[in-house]
C-alpha positions as CSV (number, residue, x, y, z in Angstrom):
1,X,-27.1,68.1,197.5
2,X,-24.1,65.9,196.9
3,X,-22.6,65.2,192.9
4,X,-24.4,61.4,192.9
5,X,-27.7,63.1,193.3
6,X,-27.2,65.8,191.1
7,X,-25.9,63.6,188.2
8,X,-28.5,61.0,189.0
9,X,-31.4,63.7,188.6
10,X,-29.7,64.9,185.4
11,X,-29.5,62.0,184.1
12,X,-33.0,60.7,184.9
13,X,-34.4,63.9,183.7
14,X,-32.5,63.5,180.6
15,X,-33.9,59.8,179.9
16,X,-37.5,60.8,179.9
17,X,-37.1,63.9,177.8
18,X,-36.0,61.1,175.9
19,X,-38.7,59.2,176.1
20,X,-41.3,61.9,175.9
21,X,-39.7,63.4,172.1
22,X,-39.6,59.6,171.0
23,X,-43.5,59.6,171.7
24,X,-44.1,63.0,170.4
25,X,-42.8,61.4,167.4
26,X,-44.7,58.5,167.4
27,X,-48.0,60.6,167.8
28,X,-46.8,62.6,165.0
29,X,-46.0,60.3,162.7
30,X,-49.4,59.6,160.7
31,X,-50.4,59.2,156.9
32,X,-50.7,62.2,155.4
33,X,-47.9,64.4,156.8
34,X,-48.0,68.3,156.2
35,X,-45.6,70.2,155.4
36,X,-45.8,71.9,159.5
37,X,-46.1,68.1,160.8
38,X,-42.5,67.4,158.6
39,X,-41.0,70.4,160.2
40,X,-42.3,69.5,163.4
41,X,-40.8,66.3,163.0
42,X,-37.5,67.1,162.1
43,X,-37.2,70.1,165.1
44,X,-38.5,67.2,167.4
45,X,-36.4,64.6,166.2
46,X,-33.5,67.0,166.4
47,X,-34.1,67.6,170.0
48,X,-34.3,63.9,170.6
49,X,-30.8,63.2,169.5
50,X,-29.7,66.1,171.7
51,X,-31.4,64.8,174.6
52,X,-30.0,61.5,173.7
53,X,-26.4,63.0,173.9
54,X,-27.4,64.4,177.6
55,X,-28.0,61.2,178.8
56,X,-24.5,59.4,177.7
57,X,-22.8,62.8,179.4
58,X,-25.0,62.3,182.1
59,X,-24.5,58.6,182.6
60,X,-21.0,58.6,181.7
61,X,-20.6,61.2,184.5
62,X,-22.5,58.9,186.9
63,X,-20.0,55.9,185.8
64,X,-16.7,58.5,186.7
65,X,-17.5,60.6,189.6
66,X,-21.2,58.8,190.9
67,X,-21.1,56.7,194.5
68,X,-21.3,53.1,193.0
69,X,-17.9,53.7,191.0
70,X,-16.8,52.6,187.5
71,X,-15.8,48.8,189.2
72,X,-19.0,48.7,190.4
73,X,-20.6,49.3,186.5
74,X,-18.2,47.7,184.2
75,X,-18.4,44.4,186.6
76,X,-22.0,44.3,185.9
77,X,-23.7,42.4,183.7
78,X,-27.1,44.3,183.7
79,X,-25.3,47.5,183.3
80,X,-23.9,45.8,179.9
81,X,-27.2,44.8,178.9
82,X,-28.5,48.2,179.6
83,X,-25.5,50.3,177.7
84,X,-27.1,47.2,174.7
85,X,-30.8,48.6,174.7
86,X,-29.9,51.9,175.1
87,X,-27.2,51.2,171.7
88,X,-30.2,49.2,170.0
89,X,-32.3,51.8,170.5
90,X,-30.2,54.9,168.5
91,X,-29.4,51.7,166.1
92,X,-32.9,52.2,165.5
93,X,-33.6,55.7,165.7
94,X,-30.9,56.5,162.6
95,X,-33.3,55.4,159.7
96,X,-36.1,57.5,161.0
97,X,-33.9,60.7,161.5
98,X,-32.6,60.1,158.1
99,X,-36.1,59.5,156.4
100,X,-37.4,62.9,158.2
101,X,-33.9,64.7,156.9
102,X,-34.8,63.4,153.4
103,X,-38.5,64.5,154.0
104,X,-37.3,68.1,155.1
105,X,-35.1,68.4,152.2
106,X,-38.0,66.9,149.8
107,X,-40.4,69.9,151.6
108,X,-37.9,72.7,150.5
109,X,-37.9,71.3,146.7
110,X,-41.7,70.8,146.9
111,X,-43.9,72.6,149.1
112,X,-46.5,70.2,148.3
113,X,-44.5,67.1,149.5
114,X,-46.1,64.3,151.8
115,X,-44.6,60.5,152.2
116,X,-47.0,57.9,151.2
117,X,-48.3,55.6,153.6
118,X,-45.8,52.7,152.7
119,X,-42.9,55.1,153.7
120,X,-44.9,56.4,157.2
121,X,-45.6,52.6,157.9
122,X,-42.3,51.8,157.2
123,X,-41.1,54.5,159.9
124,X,-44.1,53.3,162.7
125,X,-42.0,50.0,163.3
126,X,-39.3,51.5,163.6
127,X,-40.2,53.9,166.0
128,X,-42.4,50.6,168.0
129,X,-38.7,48.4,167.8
130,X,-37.3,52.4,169.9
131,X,-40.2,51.7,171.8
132,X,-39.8,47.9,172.8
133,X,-36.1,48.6,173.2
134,X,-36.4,51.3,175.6
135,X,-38.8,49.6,177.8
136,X,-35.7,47.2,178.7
137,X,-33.6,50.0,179.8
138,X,-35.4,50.6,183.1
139,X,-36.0,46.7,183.5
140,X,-31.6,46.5,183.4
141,X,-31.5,49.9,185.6
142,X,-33.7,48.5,188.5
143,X,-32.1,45.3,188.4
144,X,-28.5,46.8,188.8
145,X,-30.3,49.4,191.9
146,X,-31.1,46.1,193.5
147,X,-28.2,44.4,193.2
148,X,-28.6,42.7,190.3
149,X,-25.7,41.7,187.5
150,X,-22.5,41.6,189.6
151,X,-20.5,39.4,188.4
């Protein structure tokens, strides 16, 4: 296999782990949090933000050393917008991981802790403006694998 493959797959694989811990989340996220489900949420949310830094590695990597080239990228408009939702989306993803950091720390003073609803709505649209953002990110990455957003 040559590197642009190899750091393509990386980097794909790395988007939808992405993807996949943002729904755990999502599914997770319900009125009435236990103290397991909080814990669960932090560990997930925590793996999330590793992923996310596996996919800047891997697409930074792609950028450098990957068979388009950097002129290629940077000269794109699409690529822009993409490097935008992909931004908007950990824009948005900081308020939940610091609500479920609160919640953890909350859990250890009180065993009995559980957010009320208002503060578990509050984190849903959040998690649905992650959602909406991230559907844009393929949308920009098939347009630039077609050609799309040279300037």
């Amino acid at each position: 296999m040559d590197l642009d493959l190899i750091l393509a797959i990386a980097h794909h694989l790395a988007v939808f782990a992405v993807f996949g811990l943002l729904l755990a989340e999502v599914a997770l996220l319900r009125p009435g949090l236990a103290a397991d489900r909080i814990r669960q949420l932090g560990t997930i949310d925590s793996l999330y933000g590793v992923a996310s830094v596996l996919v800047i590695v891997a697409g930074i990597a792609r950028v450098i050393w990957g068979a388009a080239g950097w002129e290629y990228y940077v000269a794109n408009w699409a690529f822009w917008a993409k490097m935008a939702a992909f931004i908007l989306v950990g824009v948005l993803s900081a308020p939940p991981t610091l609500t479920v950091l609160r919640w953890r720390r909350e859990l250890a003073a009180n065993p009995a802790f559980s957010p009320d609803a208002a503060q578990v709505t509050r984190l849903r649209r959040f998690f649905a403006g992650e959602l909406v953002a991230f559907a844009l990110i393929p949308v920009f990455a098939a347009m630039m694998a077609r050609g799309y957003g040279v300037l």
